[in-house]
C-alpha positions as CSV (number, residue, x, y, z in Angstrom):
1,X,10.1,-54.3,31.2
2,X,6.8,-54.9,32.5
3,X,3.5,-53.0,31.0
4,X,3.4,-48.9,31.0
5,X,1.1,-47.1,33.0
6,X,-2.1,-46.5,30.2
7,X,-4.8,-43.9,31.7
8,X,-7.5,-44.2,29.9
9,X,-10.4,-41.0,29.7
10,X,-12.8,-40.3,27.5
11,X,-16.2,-37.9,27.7
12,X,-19.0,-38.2,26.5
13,X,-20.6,-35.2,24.0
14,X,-23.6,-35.6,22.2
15,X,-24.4,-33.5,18.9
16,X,-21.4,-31.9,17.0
17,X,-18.5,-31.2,18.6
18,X,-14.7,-29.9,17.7
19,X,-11.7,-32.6,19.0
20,X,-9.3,-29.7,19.2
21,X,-11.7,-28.3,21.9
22,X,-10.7,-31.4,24.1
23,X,-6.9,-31.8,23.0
24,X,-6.3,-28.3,24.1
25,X,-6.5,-29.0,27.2
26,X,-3.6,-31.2,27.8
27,X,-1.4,-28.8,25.8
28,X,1.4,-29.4,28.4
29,X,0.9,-32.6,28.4
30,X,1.9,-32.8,25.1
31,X,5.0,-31.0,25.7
32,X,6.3,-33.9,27.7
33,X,6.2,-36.6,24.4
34,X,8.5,-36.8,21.6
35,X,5.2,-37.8,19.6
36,X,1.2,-37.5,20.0
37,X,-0.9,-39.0,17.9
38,X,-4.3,-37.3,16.6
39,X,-7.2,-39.2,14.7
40,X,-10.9,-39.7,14.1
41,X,-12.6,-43.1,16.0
42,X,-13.4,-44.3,12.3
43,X,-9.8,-44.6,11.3
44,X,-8.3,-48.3,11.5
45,X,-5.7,-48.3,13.8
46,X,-5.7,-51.9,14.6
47,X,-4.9,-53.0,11.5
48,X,-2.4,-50.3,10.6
49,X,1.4,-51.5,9.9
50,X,2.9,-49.3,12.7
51,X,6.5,-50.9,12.6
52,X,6.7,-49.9,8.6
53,X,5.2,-46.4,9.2
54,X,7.7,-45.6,12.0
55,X,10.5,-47.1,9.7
56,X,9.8,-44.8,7.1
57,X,9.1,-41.5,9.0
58,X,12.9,-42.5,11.0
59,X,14.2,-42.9,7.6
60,X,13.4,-39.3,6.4
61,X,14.5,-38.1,9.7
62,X,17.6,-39.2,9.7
63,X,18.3,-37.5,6.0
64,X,16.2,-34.5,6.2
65,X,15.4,-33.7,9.4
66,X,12.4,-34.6,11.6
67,X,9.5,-33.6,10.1
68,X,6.9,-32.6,13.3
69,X,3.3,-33.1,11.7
70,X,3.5,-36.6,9.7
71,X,0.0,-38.4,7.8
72,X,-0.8,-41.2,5.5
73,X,-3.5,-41.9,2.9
74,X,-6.6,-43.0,2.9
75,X,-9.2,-44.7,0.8
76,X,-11.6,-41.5,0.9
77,X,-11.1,-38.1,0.4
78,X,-11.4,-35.6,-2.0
79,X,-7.9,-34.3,-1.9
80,X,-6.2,-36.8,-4.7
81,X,-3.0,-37.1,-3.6
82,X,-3.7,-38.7,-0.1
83,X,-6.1,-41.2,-2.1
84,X,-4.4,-44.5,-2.1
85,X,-5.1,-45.3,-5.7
86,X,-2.7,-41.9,-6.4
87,X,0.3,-44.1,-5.4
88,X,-0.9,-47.6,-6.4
89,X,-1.4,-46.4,-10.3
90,X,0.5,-44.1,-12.5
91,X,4.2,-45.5,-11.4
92,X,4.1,-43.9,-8.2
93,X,4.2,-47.2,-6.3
94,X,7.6,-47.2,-5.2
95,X,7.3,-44.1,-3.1
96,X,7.7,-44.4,0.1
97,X,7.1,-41.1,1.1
98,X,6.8,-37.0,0.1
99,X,7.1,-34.0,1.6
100,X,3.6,-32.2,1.5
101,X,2.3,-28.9,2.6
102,X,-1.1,-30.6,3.5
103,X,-1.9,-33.6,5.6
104,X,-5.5,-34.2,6.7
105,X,-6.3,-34.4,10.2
106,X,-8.3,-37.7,10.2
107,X,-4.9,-39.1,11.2
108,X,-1.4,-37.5,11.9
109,X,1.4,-37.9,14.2
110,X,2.4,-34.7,15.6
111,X,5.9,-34.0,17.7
112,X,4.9,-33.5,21.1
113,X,6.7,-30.3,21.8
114,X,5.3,-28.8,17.9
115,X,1.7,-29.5,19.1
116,X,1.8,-27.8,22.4
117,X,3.2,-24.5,20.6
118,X,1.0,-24.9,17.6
119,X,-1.7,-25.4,19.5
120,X,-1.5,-22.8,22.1
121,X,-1.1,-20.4,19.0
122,X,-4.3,-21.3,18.1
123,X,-5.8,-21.2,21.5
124,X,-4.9,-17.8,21.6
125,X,-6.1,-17.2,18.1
126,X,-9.4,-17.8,19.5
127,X,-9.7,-20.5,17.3
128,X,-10.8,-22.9,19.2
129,X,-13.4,-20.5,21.0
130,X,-14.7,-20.3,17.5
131,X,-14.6,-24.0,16.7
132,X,-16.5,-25.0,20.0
133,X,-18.9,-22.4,19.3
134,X,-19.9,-23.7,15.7
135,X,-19.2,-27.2,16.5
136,X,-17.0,-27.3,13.4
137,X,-13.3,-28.7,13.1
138,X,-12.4,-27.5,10.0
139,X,-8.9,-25.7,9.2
140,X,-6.5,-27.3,11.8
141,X,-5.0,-29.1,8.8
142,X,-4.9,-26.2,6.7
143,X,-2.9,-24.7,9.5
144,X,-0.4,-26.9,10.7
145,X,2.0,-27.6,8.0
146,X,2.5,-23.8,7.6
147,X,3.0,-23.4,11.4
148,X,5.3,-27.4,11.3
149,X,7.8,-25.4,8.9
150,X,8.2,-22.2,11.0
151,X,8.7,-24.3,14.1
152,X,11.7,-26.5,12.9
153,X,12.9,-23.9,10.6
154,X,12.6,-26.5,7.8
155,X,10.6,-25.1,4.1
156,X,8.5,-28.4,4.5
157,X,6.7,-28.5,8.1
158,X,4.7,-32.1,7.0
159,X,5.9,-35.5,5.6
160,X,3.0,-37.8,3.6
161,X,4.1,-41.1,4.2
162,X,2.5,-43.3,1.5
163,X,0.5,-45.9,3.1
164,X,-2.8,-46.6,3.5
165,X,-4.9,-46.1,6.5
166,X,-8.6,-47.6,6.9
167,X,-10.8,-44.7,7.6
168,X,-14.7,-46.4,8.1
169,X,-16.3,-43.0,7.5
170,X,-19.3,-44.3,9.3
171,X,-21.3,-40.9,8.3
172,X,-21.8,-40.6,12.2
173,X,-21.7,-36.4,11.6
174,X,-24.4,-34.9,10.0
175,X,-23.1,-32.8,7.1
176,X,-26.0,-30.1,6.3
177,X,-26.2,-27.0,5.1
178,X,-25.5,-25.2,8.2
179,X,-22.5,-27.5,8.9
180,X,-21.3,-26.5,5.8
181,X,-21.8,-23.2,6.3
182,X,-20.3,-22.8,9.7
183,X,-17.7,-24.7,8.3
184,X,-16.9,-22.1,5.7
185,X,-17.5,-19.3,8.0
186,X,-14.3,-20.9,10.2
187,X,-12.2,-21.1,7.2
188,X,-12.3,-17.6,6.5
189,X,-11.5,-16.2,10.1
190,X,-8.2,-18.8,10.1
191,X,-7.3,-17.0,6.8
192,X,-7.8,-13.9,8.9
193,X,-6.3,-14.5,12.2
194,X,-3.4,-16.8,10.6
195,X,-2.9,-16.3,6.9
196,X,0.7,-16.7,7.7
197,X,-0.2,-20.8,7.8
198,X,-2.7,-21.2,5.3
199,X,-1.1,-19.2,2.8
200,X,1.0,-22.9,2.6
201,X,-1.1,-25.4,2.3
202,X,-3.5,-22.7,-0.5
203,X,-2.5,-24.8,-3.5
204,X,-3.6,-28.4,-2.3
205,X,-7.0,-26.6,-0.7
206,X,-8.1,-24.8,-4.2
207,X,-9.1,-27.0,-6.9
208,X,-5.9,-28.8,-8.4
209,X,-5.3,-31.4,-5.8
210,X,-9.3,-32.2,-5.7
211,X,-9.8,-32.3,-9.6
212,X,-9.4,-36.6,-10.6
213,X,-8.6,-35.5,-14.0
214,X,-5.0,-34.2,-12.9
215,X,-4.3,-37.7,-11.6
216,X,-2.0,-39.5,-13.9
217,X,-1.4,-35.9,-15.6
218,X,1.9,-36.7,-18.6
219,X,3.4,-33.4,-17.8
220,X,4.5,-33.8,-14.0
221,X,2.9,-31.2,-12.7
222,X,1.1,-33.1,-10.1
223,X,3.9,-33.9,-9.3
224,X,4.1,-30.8,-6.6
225,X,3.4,-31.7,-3.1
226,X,5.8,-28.6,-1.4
227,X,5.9,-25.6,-3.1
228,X,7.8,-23.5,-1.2
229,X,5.6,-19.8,-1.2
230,X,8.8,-18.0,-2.5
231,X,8.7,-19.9,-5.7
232,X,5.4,-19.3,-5.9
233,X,5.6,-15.4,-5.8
234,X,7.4,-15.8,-9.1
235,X,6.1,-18.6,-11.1
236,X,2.0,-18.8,-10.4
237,X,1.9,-22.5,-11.7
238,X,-1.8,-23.7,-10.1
239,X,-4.8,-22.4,-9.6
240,X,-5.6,-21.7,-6.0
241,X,-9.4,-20.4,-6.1
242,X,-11.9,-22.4,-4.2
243,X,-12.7,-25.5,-6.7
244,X,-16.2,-25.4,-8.2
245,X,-19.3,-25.1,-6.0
246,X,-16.6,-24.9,-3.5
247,X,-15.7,-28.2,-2.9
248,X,-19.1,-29.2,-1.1
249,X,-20.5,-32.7,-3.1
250,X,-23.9,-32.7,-4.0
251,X,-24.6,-34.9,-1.2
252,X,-24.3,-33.4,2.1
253,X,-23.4,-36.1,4.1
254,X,-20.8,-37.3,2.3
255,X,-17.3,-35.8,3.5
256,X,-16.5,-32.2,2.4
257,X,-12.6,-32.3,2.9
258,X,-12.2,-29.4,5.8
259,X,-10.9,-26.4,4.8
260,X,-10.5,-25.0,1.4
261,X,-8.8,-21.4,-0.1
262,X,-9.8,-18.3,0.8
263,X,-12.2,-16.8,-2.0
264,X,-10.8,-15.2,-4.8
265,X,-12.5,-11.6,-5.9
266,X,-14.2,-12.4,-9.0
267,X,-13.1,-9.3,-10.4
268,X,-9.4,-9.6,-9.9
269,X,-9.7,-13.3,-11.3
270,X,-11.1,-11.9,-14.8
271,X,-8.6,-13.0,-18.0
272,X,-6.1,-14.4,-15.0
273,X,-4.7,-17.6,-16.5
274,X,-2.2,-19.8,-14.3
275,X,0.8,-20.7,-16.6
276,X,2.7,-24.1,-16.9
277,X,6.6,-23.6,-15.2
278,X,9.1,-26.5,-14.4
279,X,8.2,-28.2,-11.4
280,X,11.0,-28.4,-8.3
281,X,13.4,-30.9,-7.0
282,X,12.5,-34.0,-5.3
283,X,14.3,-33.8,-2.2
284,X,12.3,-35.5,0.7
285,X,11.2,-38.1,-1.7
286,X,12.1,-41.3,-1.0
287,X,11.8,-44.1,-4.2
Protein backbone atom coordinates (compact mmCIF):
# COMPACT_ATOMS: atom_id res chain seq x y z
CA UNK A 1 0.00 0.00 0.00
CA UNK A 2 3.01 1.99 0.17
CA UNK A 3 3.64 4.80 3.04
CA UNK A 4 0.87 7.74 3.56
CA UNK A 5 1.59 11.15 2.96
CA UNK A 6 2.78 12.53 6.83
CA UNK A 7 3.14 16.49 6.91
CA UNK A 8 4.83 17.28 9.60
CA UNK A 9 4.54 21.19 11.30
CA UNK A 10 5.24 22.33 14.35
CA UNK A 11 5.90 26.21 15.82
CA UNK A 12 7.75 27.23 18.06
CA UNK A 13 6.28 29.37 21.32
CA UNK A 14 8.21 30.34 24.15
CA UNK A 15 6.51 31.07 27.66
CA UNK A 16 2.92 29.71 28.33
CA UNK A 17 0.82 29.04 25.75
CA UNK A 18 -2.85 27.33 25.25
CA UNK A 19 -2.76 24.04 22.49
CA UNK A 20 -6.36 24.80 21.69
CA UNK A 21 -5.10 28.20 20.40
CA UNK A 22 -3.14 26.24 17.65
CA UNK A 23 -5.69 23.21 17.02
CA UNK A 24 -8.34 25.73 16.19
CA UNK A 25 -7.04 26.53 13.39
CA UNK A 26 -7.27 23.40 11.41
CA UNK A 27 -10.95 23.11 12.58
CA UNK A 28 -11.84 21.86 9.03
CA UNK A 29 -9.34 19.95 8.89
CA UNK A 30 -10.58 17.96 11.37
CA UNK A 31 -13.83 17.59 9.72
CA UNK A 32 -12.29 15.51 7.07
CA UNK A 33 -11.07 12.46 9.81
CA UNK A 34 -13.09 9.90 11.41
CA UNK A 35 -10.58 10.49 14.42
CA UNK A 36 -8.01 13.18 15.76
CA UNK A 37 -5.97 12.63 18.37
CA UNK A 38 -5.12 15.50 21.09
CA UNK A 39 -2.18 15.18 23.78
CA UNK A 40 0.55 16.77 25.81
CA UNK A 41 4.45 16.05 24.37
CA UNK A 42 5.03 14.33 27.95
CA UNK A 43 2.52 11.65 27.30
CA UNK A 44 4.18 8.16 26.11
CA UNK A 45 2.83 7.42 22.90
CA UNK A 46 5.48 5.18 21.76
CA UNK A 47 5.07 2.83 24.14
CA UNK A 48 1.23 2.85 24.25
CA UNK A 49 -0.61 -0.51 23.20
CA UNK A 50 -2.63 1.12 20.30
CA UNK A 51 -3.95 -2.19 18.79
CA UNK A 52 -5.66 -3.06 22.38
CA UNK A 53 -6.97 0.62 22.84
CA UNK A 54 -8.60 0.63 19.36
CA UNK A 55 -10.01 -2.92 20.18
CA UNK A 56 -11.68 -1.81 23.04
CA UNK A 57 -13.03 1.65 22.01
CA UNK A 58 -14.58 -0.61 18.52
CA UNK A 59 -15.89 -2.90 21.03
CA UNK A 60 -18.11 -0.32 22.87
CA UNK A 61 -18.99 1.07 19.51
CA UNK A 62 -20.40 -1.60 18.17
CA UNK A 63 -22.81 -2.13 21.43
CA UNK A 64 -23.44 1.33 22.48
CA UNK A 65 -22.72 3.54 19.92
CA UNK A 66 -19.56 5.54 19.06
CA UNK A 67 -18.57 7.46 21.76
CA UNK A 68 -16.74 10.85 20.00
CA UNK A 69 -14.28 12.07 22.95
CA UNK A 70 -12.47 8.71 24.19
CA UNK A 71 -9.24 8.93 27.21
CA UNK A 72 -7.27 6.54 29.22
CA UNK A 73 -5.53 6.66 32.62
CA UNK A 74 -2.60 7.76 33.78
CA UNK A 75 -0.13 7.34 36.59
CA UNK A 76 -0.69 11.14 37.79
CA UNK A 77 -3.51 13.12 38.46
CA UNK A 78 -5.56 14.16 41.00
CA UNK A 79 -8.82 13.07 39.68
CA UNK A 80 -8.88 9.17 41.23
CA UNK A 81 -10.66 7.46 38.82
CA UNK A 82 -8.28 8.07 35.86
CA UNK A 83 -5.29 6.98 38.32
CA UNK A 84 -4.24 3.61 37.19
CA UNK A 85 -3.98 2.16 40.67
CA UNK A 86 -8.14 2.88 40.73
CA UNK A 87 -8.41 -0.13 38.34
CA UNK A 88 -5.45 -2.28 39.36
CA UNK A 89 -6.78 -2.56 43.20
CA UNK A 90 -10.22 -2.83 44.69
CA UNK A 91 -11.47 -5.66 42.05
CA UNK A 92 -11.80 -3.30 39.35
CA UNK A 93 -9.14 -5.04 37.19
CA UNK A 94 -11.21 -6.69 34.87
CA UNK A 95 -12.75 -3.48 33.44
CA UNK A 96 -12.08 -2.82 30.32
CA UNK A 97 -13.74 0.19 30.03
CA UNK A 98 -16.64 3.01 31.48
CA UNK A 99 -18.60 5.50 30.39
CA UNK A 100 -17.45 8.85 32.16
CA UNK A 101 -18.62 12.39 32.01
CA UNK A 102 -14.90 13.51 32.41
CA UNK A 103 -11.81 12.67 30.45
CA UNK A 104 -8.64 14.81 30.95
CA UNK A 105 -7.16 16.40 28.09
CA UNK A 106 -3.52 15.18 28.46
CA UNK A 107 -4.62 12.57 26.01
CA UNK A 108 -8.02 11.90 24.14
CA UNK A 109 -9.10 10.73 20.86
CA UNK A 110 -11.73 12.89 19.53
CA UNK A 111 -14.11 12.05 16.34
CA UNK A 112 -13.09 14.26 13.65
CA UNK A 113 -16.33 15.72 12.71
CA UNK A 114 -17.28 16.17 16.93
CA UNK A 115 -14.04 18.26 17.26
CA UNK A 116 -14.60 20.67 14.44
CA UNK A 117 -18.18 21.48 15.87
CA UNK A 118 -17.15 21.45 19.50
CA UNK A 119 -14.45 23.40 18.80
CA UNK A 120 -15.84 26.06 16.62
CA UNK A 121 -18.49 26.45 19.55
CA UNK A 122 -15.83 27.37 21.65
CA UNK A 123 -14.17 29.56 19.15
CA UNK A 124 -17.14 31.52 19.03
CA UNK A 125 -17.49 31.36 22.81
CA UNK A 126 -14.42 33.44 22.81
CA UNK A 127 -12.84 30.91 24.61
CA UNK A 128 -10.09 30.54 23.06
CA UNK A 129 -9.57 34.49 22.75
CA UNK A 130 -9.52 34.11 26.55
CA UNK A 131 -7.24 31.15 26.73
CA UNK A 132 -4.52 32.81 24.41
CA UNK A 133 -4.83 35.81 26.37
CA UNK A 134 -4.06 34.12 29.88
CA UNK A 135 -1.92 31.54 28.45
CA UNK A 136 -4.07 29.03 30.36
CA UNK A 137 -5.65 25.70 28.96
CA UNK A 138 -7.86 24.91 31.49
CA UNK A 139 -11.69 23.76 31.04
CA UNK A 140 -11.61 22.18 27.48
CA UNK A 141 -12.06 18.92 29.39
CA UNK A 142 -14.60 20.09 31.63
CA UNK A 143 -16.38 20.98 28.41
CA UNK A 144 -16.25 18.35 26.00
CA UNK A 145 -18.03 15.41 27.46
CA UNK A 146 -21.16 17.71 28.01
CA UNK A 147 -20.89 19.03 24.40
CA UNK A 148 -19.78 14.77 23.10
CA UNK A 149 -23.35 13.82 24.48
CA UNK A 150 -25.40 16.63 22.74
CA UNK A 151 -23.63 15.96 19.56
CA UNK A 152 -24.37 12.16 19.15
CA UNK A 153 -27.55 12.50 21.02
CA UNK A 154 -26.20 9.77 23.39
CA UNK A 155 -26.58 10.57 27.72
CA UNK A 156 -22.79 9.65 27.85
CA UNK A 157 -20.59 12.00 25.32
CA UNK A 158 -17.09 10.23 26.74
CA UNK A 159 -15.75 6.59 27.05
CA UNK A 160 -12.64 5.95 29.78
CA UNK A 161 -10.93 3.20 28.43
CA UNK A 162 -8.97 1.58 31.28
CA UNK A 163 -5.42 1.56 30.36
CA UNK A 164 -2.62 3.14 31.28
CA UNK A 165 -0.85 5.84 29.52
CA UNK A 166 2.87 7.17 30.48
CA UNK A 167 2.50 10.79 31.09
CA UNK A 168 6.46 12.12 31.98
CA UNK A 169 5.07 15.27 33.59
CA UNK A 170 8.35 16.85 33.00
CA UNK A 171 7.20 20.06 35.13
CA UNK A 172 8.20 22.02 31.89
CA UNK A 173 5.07 24.70 32.86
CA UNK A 174 5.53 26.84 35.58
CA UNK A 175 2.53 26.52 37.92
CA UNK A 176 2.48 29.90 40.19
CA UNK A 177 0.22 31.80 41.65
CA UNK A 178 -0.84 33.78 38.81
CA UNK A 179 -1.13 30.51 36.64
CA UNK A 180 -3.38 29.46 39.06
CA UNK A 181 -5.21 32.27 39.19
CA UNK A 182 -5.73 32.92 35.56
CA UNK A 183 -6.50 29.46 35.51
CA UNK A 184 -9.37 29.88 37.84
CA UNK A 185 -10.47 33.04 36.34
CA UNK A 186 -11.00 30.79 32.90
CA UNK A 187 -13.04 28.31 34.68
CA UNK A 188 -15.46 30.62 35.80
CA UNK A 189 -16.18 32.44 32.33
CA UNK A 190 -16.70 28.61 30.74
CA UNK A 191 -19.28 28.15 33.58
CA UNK A 192 -20.64 31.43 32.21
CA UNK A 193 -20.54 31.25 28.54
CA UNK A 194 -21.21 27.29 28.57
CA UNK A 195 -22.76 26.03 31.69
CA UNK A 196 -24.76 23.88 29.45
CA UNK A 197 -21.28 21.52 29.25
CA UNK A 198 -19.86 21.85 32.49
CA UNK A 199 -22.94 21.34 34.39
CA UNK A 200 -21.80 17.39 33.25
CA UNK A 201 -18.72 16.83 34.12
CA UNK A 202 -19.63 19.13 37.94
CA UNK A 203 -19.49 15.93 39.95
CA UNK A 204 -15.98 14.54 38.97
CA UNK A 205 -14.55 18.43 39.08
CA UNK A 206 -15.76 19.07 42.94
CA UNK A 207 -14.18 17.16 45.52
CA UNK A 208 -15.52 13.41 45.31
CA UNK A 209 -13.49 12.13 42.50
CA UNK A 210 -10.17 14.01 43.88
CA UNK A 211 -10.68 12.81 47.62
CA UNK A 212 -8.19 9.16 47.89
CA UNK A 213 -10.21 8.17 50.75
CA UNK A 214 -13.36 7.36 48.44
CA UNK A 215 -11.11 4.97 46.57
CA UNK A 216 -11.97 1.46 47.57
CA UNK A 217 -15.27 2.98 49.23
CA UNK A 218 -17.60 -0.62 50.47
CA UNK A 219 -20.73 1.07 49.48
CA UNK A 220 -20.35 1.54 45.58
CA UNK A 221 -20.83 4.79 45.40
CA UNK A 222 -17.64 5.54 43.55
CA UNK A 223 -18.81 3.57 41.55
CA UNK A 224 -20.56 6.57 39.44
CA UNK A 225 -18.65 7.62 36.45
CA UNK A 226 -22.02 9.02 34.25
CA UNK A 227 -24.59 10.46 36.13
CA UNK A 228 -26.95 11.50 33.87
CA UNK A 229 -28.01 15.48 35.11
CA UNK A 230 -31.67 14.38 35.20
CA UNK A 231 -31.02 11.93 37.94
CA UNK A 232 -29.20 14.28 39.54
CA UNK A 233 -32.05 16.89 39.86
CA UNK A 234 -33.77 14.36 42.02
CA UNK A 235 -31.32 12.46 44.02
CA UNK A 236 -28.32 15.04 45.07
CA UNK A 237 -25.95 11.99 45.85
CA UNK A 238 -22.19 13.95 45.80
CA UNK A 239 -20.92 16.85 46.72
CA UNK A 240 -20.02 19.13 43.89
CA UNK A 241 -18.38 22.29 45.66
CA UNK A 242 -14.82 23.12 44.73
CA UNK A 243 -12.71 20.42 47.01
CA UNK A 244 -10.74 22.02 49.80
CA UNK A 245 -8.27 24.96 49.06
CA UNK A 246 -9.72 24.39 45.73
CA UNK A 247 -7.94 21.75 44.46
CA UNK A 248 -4.47 23.71 44.13
CA UNK A 249 -1.55 21.31 46.08
CA UNK A 250 0.61 23.01 48.36
CA UNK A 251 3.19 22.90 45.78
CA UNK A 252 2.65 25.02 42.83
CA UNK A 253 4.41 23.23 40.43
CA UNK A 254 3.02 20.14 40.79
CA UNK A 255 -0.16 19.62 38.42
CA UNK A 256 -3.41 21.24 39.53
CA UNK A 257 -5.87 19.03 37.48
CA UNK A 258 -7.61 21.90 34.99
CA UNK A 259 -10.81 22.90 35.74
CA UNK A 260 -12.82 22.42 38.79
CA UNK A 261 -16.73 23.42 39.90
CA UNK A 262 -18.06 26.54 39.88
CA UNK A 263 -18.03 28.03 43.49
CA UNK A 264 -20.72 27.29 45.70
CA UNK A 265 -22.25 30.49 47.75
CA UNK A 266 -21.27 29.89 51.21
CA UNK A 267 -24.49 30.83 52.39
CA UNK A 268 -26.73 28.64 50.33
CA UNK A 269 -24.26 25.68 51.34
CA UNK A 270 -25.00 26.20 55.21
CA UNK A 271 -26.72 22.79 56.98
CA UNK A 272 -26.78 21.35 53.11
CA UNK A 273 -25.85 17.64 53.45
CA UNK A 274 -25.55 15.49 50.20
CA UNK A 275 -27.50 12.14 51.00
CA UNK A 276 -26.51 8.51 50.05
CA UNK A 277 -29.17 7.04 46.99
CA UNK A 278 -28.64 3.81 44.93
CA UNK A 279 -26.19 4.28 42.39
CA UNK A 280 -27.32 3.51 38.37
CA UNK A 281 -26.89 0.78 35.99
CA UNK A 282 -23.78 -0.23 34.40
CA UNK A 283 -24.49 -0.11 30.86
CA UNK A 284 -21.31 0.96 28.93
CA UNK A 285 -19.22 -1.07 31.24
CA UNK A 286 -17.53 -3.70 29.86
CA UNK A 287 -16.09 -6.58 32.53
Amino acid sequence: LGWPQVSLRFRYSPGRFSKWVYYTEDLDVFSRFDSIVVFDADMGLAQFDWNEFLGRRELHASRWGAAPVTGVLRNETPFQPLRTEWWTECGRGGARFVEADFVEQWFAMLSGPFASWFLRRVVDAGMVFEQRALGVDWGVDGAWCGAAAEWAGKEAGCLLVTMDMYHGDTKSLKQDVVFHQNGEHLNNLWWIRLPQWMKVSELWLGSFFQDVSNRCSPLGVEERYHVPVRLRQEVPILPTGPPAGNGHPSDPSEDSGGAYAAKEDPEKAKGQRHGGGKGGGGKGCDI
